[in-house]
SELUM-685849 format. One line per field, with one value per residue (C-alpha): residue in three letters; x, y, z. Coordinates in steps of 0.2 Angstrom, whole numbers, m for minus. Last residue first. Example, Ala and Ser with C-alpha at 12.3 -4.5 7.8 and 13.67 -1.06 7.14 Angstrom:
2
resn	c(Ser / Ala)
X	c(68 / 62)
Y	c(m5 / m22)
Z	c(36 / 39)
This chain:
434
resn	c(Unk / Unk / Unk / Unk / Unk / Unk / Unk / Unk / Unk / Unk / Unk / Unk / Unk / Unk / Unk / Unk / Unk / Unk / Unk / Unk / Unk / Unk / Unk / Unk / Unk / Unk / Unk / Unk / Unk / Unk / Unk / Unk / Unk / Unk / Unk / Unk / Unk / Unk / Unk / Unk / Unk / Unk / Unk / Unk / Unk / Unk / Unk / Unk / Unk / Unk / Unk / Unk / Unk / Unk / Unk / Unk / Unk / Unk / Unk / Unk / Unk / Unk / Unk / Unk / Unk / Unk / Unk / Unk / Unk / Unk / Unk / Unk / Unk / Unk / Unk / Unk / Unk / Unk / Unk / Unk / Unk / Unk / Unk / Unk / Unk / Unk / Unk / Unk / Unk / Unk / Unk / Unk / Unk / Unk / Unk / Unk / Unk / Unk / Unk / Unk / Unk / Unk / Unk / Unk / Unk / Unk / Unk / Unk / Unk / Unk / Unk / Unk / Unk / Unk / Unk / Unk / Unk / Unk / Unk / Unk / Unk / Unk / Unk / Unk / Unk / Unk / Unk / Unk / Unk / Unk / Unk / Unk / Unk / Unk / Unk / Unk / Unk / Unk / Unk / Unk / Unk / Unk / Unk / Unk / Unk / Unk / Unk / Unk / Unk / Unk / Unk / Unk / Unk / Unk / Unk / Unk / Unk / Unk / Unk / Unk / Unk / Unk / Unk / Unk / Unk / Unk / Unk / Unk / Unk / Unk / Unk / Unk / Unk / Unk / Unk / Unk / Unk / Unk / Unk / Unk / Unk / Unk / Unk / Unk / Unk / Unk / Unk / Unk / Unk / Unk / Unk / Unk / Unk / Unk / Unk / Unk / Unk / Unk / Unk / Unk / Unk / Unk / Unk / Unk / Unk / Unk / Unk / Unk / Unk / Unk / Unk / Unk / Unk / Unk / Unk / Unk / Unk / Unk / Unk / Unk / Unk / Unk / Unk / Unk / Unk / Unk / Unk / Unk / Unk / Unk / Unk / Unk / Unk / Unk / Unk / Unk / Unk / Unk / Unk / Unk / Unk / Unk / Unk / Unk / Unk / Unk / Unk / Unk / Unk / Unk / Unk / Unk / Unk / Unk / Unk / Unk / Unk / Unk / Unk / Unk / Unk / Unk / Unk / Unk / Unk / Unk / Unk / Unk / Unk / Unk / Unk / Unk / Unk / Unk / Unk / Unk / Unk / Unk / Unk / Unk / Unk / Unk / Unk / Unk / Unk / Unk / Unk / Unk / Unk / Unk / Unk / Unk / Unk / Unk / Unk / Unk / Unk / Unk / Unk / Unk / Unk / Unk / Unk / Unk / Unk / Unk / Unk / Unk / Unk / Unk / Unk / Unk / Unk / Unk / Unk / Unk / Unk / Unk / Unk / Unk / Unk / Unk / Unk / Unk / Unk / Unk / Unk / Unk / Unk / Unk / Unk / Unk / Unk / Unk / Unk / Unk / Unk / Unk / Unk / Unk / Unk / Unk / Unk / Unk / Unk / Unk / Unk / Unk / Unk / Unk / Unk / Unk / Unk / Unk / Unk / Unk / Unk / Unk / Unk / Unk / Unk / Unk / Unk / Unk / Unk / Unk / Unk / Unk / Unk / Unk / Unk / Unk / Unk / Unk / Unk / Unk / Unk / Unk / Unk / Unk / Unk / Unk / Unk / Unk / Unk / Unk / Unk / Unk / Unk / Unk / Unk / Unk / Unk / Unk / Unk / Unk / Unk / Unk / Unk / Unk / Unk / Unk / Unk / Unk / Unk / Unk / Unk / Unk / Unk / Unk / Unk / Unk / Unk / Unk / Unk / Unk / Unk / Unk / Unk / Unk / Unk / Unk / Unk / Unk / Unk / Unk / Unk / Unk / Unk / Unk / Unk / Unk / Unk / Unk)
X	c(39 / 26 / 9 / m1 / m20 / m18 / m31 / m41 / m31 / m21 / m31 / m23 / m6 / 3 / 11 / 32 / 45 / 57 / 40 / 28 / 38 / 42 / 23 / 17 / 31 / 24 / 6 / m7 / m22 / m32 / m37 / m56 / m54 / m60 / m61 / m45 / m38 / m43 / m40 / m22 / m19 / m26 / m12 / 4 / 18 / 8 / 7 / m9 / m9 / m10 / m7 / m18 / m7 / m21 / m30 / m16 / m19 / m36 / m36 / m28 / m38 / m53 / m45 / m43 / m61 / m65 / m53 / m61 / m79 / m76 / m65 / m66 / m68 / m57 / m44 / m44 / m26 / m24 / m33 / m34 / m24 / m11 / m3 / 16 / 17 / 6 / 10 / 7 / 23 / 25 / 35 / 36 / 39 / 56 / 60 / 73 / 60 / 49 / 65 / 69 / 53 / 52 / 69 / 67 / 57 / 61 / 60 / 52 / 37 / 39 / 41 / 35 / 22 / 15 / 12 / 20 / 6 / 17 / 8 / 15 / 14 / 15 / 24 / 22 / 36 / 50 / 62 / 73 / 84 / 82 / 96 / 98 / 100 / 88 / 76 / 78 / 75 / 60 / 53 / 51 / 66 / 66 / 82 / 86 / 68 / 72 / 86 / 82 / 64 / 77 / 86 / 71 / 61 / 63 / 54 / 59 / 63 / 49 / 41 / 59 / 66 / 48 / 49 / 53 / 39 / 29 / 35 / 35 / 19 / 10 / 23 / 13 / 28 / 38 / 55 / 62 / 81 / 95 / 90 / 98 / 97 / 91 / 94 / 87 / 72 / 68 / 69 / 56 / 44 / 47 / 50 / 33 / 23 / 28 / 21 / 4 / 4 / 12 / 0 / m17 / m7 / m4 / m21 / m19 / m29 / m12 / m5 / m21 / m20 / m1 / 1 / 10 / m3 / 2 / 18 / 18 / 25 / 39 / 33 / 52 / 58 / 75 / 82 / 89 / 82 / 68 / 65 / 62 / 52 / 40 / 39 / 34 / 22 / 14 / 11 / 5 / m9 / m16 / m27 / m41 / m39 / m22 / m17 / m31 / m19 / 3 / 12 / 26 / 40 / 58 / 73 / 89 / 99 / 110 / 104 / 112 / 98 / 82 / 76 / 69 / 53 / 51 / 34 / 20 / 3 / 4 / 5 / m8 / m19 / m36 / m50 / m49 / m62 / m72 / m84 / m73 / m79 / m73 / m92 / m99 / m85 / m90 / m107 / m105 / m96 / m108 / m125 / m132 / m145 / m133 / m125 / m143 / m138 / m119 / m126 / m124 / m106 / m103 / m105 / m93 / m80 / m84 / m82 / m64 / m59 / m65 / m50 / m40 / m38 / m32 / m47 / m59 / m59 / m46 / m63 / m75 / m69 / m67 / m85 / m93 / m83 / m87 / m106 / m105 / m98 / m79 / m72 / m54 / m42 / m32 / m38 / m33 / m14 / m11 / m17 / m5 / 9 / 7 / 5 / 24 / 33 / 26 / 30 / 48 / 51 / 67 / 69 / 66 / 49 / 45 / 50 / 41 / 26 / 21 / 19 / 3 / m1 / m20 / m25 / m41 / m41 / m27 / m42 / m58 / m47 / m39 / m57 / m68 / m55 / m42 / m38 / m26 / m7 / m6 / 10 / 2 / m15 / m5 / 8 / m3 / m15 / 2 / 9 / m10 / m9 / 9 / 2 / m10 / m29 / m28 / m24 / m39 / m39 / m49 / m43 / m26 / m24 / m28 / m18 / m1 / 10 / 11 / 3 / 23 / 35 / 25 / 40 / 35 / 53 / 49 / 63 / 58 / 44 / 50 / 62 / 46 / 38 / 53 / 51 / 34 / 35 / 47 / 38 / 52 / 49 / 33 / 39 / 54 / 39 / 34 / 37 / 42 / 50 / 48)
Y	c(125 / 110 / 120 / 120 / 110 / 95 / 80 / 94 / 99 / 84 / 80 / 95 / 90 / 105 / 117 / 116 / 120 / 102 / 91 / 99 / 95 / 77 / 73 / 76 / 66 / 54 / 54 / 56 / 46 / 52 / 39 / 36 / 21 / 12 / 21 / 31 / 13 / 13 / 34 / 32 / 15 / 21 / 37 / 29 / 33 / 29 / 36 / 32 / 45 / 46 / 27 / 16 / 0 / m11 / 3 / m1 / m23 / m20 / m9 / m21 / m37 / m22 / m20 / m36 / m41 / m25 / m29 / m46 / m40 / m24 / m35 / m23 / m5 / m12 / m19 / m3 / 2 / m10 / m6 / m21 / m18 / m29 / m36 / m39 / m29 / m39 / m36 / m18 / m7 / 9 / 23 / 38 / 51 / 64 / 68 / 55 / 42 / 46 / 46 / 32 / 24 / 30 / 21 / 5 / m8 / 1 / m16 / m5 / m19 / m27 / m14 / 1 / m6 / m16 / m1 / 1 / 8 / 16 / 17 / 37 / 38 / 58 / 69 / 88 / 91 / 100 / 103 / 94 / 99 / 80 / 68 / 73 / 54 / 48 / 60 / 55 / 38 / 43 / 53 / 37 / 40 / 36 / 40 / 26 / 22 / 35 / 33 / 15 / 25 / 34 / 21 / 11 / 25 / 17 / 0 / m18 / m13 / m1 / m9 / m15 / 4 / 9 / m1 / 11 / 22 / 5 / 4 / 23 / 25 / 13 / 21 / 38 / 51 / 51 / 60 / 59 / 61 / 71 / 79 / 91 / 109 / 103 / 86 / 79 / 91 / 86 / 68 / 72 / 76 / 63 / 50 / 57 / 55 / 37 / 31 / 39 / 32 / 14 / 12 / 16 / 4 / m9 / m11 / m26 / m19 / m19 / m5 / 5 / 8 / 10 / 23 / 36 / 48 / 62 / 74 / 85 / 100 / 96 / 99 / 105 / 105 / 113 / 103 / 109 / 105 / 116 / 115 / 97 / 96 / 111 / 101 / 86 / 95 / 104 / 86 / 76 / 93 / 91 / 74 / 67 / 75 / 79 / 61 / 54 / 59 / 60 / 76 / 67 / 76 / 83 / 84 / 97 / 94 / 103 / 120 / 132 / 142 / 136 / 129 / 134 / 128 / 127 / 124 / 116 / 117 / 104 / 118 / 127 / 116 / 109 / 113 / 101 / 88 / 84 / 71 / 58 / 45 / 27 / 22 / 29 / 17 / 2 / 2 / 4 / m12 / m22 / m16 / 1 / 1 / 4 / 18 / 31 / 41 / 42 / 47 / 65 / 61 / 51 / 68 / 75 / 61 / 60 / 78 / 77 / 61 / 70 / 83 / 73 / 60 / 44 / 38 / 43 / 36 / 20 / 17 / 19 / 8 / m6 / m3 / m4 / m23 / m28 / m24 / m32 / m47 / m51 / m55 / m64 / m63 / m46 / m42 / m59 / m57 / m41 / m47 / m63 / m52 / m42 / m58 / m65 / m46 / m45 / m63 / m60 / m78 / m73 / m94 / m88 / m80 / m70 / m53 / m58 / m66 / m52 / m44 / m34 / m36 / m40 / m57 / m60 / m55 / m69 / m81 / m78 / m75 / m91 / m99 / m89 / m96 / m85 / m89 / m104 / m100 / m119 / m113 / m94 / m102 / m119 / m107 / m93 / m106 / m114 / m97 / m94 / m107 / m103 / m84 / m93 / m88 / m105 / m115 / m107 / m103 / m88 / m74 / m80 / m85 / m68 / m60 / m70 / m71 / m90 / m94 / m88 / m101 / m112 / m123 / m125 / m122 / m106 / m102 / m107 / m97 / m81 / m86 / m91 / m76 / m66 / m74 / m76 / m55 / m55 / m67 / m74 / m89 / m96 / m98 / m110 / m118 / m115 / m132 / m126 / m136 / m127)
Z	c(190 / 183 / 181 / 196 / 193 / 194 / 194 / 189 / 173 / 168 / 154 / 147 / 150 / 160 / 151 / 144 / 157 / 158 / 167 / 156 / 140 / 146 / 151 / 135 / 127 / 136 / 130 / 140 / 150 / 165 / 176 / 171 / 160 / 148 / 134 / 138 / 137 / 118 / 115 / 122 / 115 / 96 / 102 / 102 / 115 / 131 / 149 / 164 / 173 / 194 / 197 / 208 / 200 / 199 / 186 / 174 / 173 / 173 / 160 / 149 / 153 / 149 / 134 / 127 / 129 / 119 / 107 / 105 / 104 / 93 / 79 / 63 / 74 / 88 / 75 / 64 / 69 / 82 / 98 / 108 / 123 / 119 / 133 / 135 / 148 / 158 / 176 / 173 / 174 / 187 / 185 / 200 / 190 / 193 / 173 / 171 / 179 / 165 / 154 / 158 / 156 / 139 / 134 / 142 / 129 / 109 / 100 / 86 / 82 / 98 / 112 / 101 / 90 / 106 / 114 / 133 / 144 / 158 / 173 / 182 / 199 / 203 / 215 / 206 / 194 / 195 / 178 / 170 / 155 / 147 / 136 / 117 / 114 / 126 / 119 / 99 / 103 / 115 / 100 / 89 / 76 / 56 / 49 / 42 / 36 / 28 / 19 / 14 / 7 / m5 / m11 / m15 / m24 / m42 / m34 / m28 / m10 / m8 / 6 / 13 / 16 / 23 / 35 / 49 / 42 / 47 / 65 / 66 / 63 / 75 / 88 / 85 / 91 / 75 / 73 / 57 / 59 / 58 / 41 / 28 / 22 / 6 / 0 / 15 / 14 / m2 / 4 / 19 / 4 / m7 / 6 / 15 / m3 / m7 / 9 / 5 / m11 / m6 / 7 / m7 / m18 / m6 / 1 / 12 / 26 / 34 / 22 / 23 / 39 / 39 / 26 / 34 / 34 / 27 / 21 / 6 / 13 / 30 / 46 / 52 / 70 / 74 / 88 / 104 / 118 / 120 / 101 / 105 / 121 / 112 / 96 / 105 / 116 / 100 / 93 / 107 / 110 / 94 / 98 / 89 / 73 / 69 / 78 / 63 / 55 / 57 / 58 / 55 / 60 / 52 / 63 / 64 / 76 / 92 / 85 / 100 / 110 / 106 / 91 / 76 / 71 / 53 / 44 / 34 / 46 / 61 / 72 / 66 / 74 / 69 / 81 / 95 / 98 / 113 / 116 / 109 / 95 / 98 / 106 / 87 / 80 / 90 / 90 / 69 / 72 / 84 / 75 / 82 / 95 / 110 / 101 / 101 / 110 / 103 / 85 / 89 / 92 / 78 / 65 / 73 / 73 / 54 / 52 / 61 / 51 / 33 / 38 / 46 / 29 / 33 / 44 / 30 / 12 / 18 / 34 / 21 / 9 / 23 / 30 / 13 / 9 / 26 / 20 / 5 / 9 / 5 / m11 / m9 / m22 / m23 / m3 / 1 / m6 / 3 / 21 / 16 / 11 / 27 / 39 / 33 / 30 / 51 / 57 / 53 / 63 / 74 / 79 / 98 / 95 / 109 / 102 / 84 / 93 / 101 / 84 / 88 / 72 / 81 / 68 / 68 / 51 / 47 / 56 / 46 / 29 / 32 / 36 / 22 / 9 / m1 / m18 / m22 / m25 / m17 / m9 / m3 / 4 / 12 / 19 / 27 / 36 / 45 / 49 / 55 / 66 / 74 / 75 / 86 / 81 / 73 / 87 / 96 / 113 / 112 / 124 / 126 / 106 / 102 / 113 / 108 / 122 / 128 / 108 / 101 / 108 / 100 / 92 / 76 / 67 / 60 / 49 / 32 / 34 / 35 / 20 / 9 / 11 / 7 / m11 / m12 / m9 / m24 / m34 / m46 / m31 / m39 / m55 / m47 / m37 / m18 / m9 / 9 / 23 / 41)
């Protein structure tokens, strides 16, 4: 694609990269067979061709952002389909990112979007304000089919259960068992701590169990990736900046393997961590690691499992579009369902999104909840046991939907090689893997 930034223009560092992503899109379309967006619409310019084509005229023209491109781009999942279907390897993700960042600095958006936004930066990364929001939406589920469509959507969000915060996720060294194969930080993630504290006492289980001393390093937080694609660089670069501080002093320290990271939303921006700070003082130090970032499965393949019985079960393997597209990470938690004695079954969609995105299905309730019922179709086709996924916005989005029990898979590790049995496991089966 032939771009006409200026010589001003390109001392921009993000017009600079900009301008490289688009230079290699070469129109071709490859991308609207597997965008969600464009499936449920039909619109060109909910096509991440479209958008390329919305995102260029707004970024060349250096113009504010219109009501159309901001409609559209907002629209836009992040799923990055487009980036593993793409045959010209179009960095769609740097592309949509600047654009997201460029139309918060320039765009004004009404009133009551602009309430909803600065609500959702004040709570979601926080667990602590997320857990008393989520209390607070449960005695407003009653009432949910009066609300207005996004409000409906984040009191129909909220969980009827929540566990109490977990000392796990509390600053600390978990040694390993037996000899230390590796020693590995985690990110304790947010509104994971909130919704969910099982994922993250099965992932330290599996890996002290084989071998890895597990540290929740001081200072760590959200990762930043709400914020960061609601365009709020500098709320994304805070939180960011704290984990490579605080994963950095453990570097220096006693060292690092890895990161280890078991929300696949995370990792893909933890990941980019090295190109987010590219241009500032803590570049070195976010190249390290985003170097050393690992989705758990990564980290599981490597180590290999001690495997335990389990009970006979099908297992539909939800693949997260932040794992098979943003991460390229497609086979590894399926061979290690299969490693572990599950019965694996995929969706004919896997490609899919399932419409969660972040804050997608709070922003955009009627296309995300289009996509997920598409999605849970797909999964309930199979007649599977448990439905598995590495992230947990999929796991509370198909849970949403759904009656089949859905974990994570690195819960279904640790009870296959000696951990508990899932909680949401507990009628379905009830004997404890052996």
């Amino acid at each position: 694609m032939q771009t006409n930034f200026t010589i001003e223009q390109m001392k921009d560092p993000a017009i600079k990269r900009s301008n490289e992503v688009l230079r290699t899109c070469v129109h071709c379309g490859f991308c609207t067979a597997t965008c969600p967006t464009y499936q449920v619409l039909g619109d060109e310019l909910d096509s991440p061709r479209g958008r390329i084509y919305l995102m260029k005229d707004m970024l060349e023209k250096g113009r504010p952002a219109d009501a159309k491109t901001v409609k559209h781009i907002d629209r836009c999942l992040s799923c990055l389909s487009c980036m593993s279907t793409c045959p010209s390897g179009v960095h769609y993700m740097h592309l949509v990112d600047h654009a997201r960042e460029y139309i918060e600095k320039t765009y004004t958006r009404p009133l009551p979007e602009r309430v909803l936004r600065w609500l959702l930066v004040q709570v979601l990364p926080y667990p602590g304000r997320f857990r008393l929001a989520m209390f607070g939406a449960r005695f407003a589920k009653p009432f949910a089919r009066y609300l207005p469509g996004r409000l409906k959507a984040m009191v129909a969000l909220a969980p009827t259960d929540l566990p109490g915060p977990s000392p796990m996720d509390l600053p600390q060294v978990f040694k390993a068992q037996g000899e230390r194969r590796k020693r590995v930080a985690l990110l304790t993630g947010c509104a994971q701590r909130a919704l969910n504290t099982d994922i993250n006492e099965s992932t330290i289980r599996l890996l002290t169990r084989h071998g890895c001393d597990v540290v929740i390093a001081r200072g760590i937080g959200c990762c930043g990736a709400l914020t960061h694609h609601m365009g709020r660089t500098s709320d994304s670069h805070a939180s960011a900046a704290a984990n490579i501080n605080a994963w950095m002093k453990e570097y220096r320290g006693e060292g690092l393997d890895a990161v280890i990271i078991n929300t696949s939303g995370c990792g893909t921006t933890v990941k980019d961590y090295g190109h987010m700070f590219r241009n500032d003082a803590l570049a070195e130090d976010a190249a390290i690691v985003s170097k050393l970032a690992k989705d758990i499965s990564e980290v599981m393949v490597e180590l290999g499992l001690n495997q335990a019985k389990v009970p006979q079960m099908k297992v539909a393997y939800h693949a997260a579009c932040s794992l098979q597209h943003g991460q390229q990470i497609k086979t590894h938690p399926k061979t290690l369902l299969k490693a572990a004695g599950f019965s694996v079954l995929e969706p004919a969609d896997p490609h899919l999104c399932c419409g969660s995105a972040g804050t997608y299905n709070i922003m955009q309730p009627e296309i995300s909840a289009e996509l997920k019922n598409r999605k849970v179709a797909t999964l309930e086709a199979l007649t599977p046991d448990v439905i598995s996924a590495g992230n947990i916005g999929c796991m509370m989005q198909i849970g949403n939907g759904t009656g089949i029990p859905v974990v994570h898979t690195a819960e279904l590790l640790d009870w296959a090689t000696g951990g508990p049995r899932p909680q949401a496991l507990a009628d379905s089966f009830p004997q404890a893997a052996e």
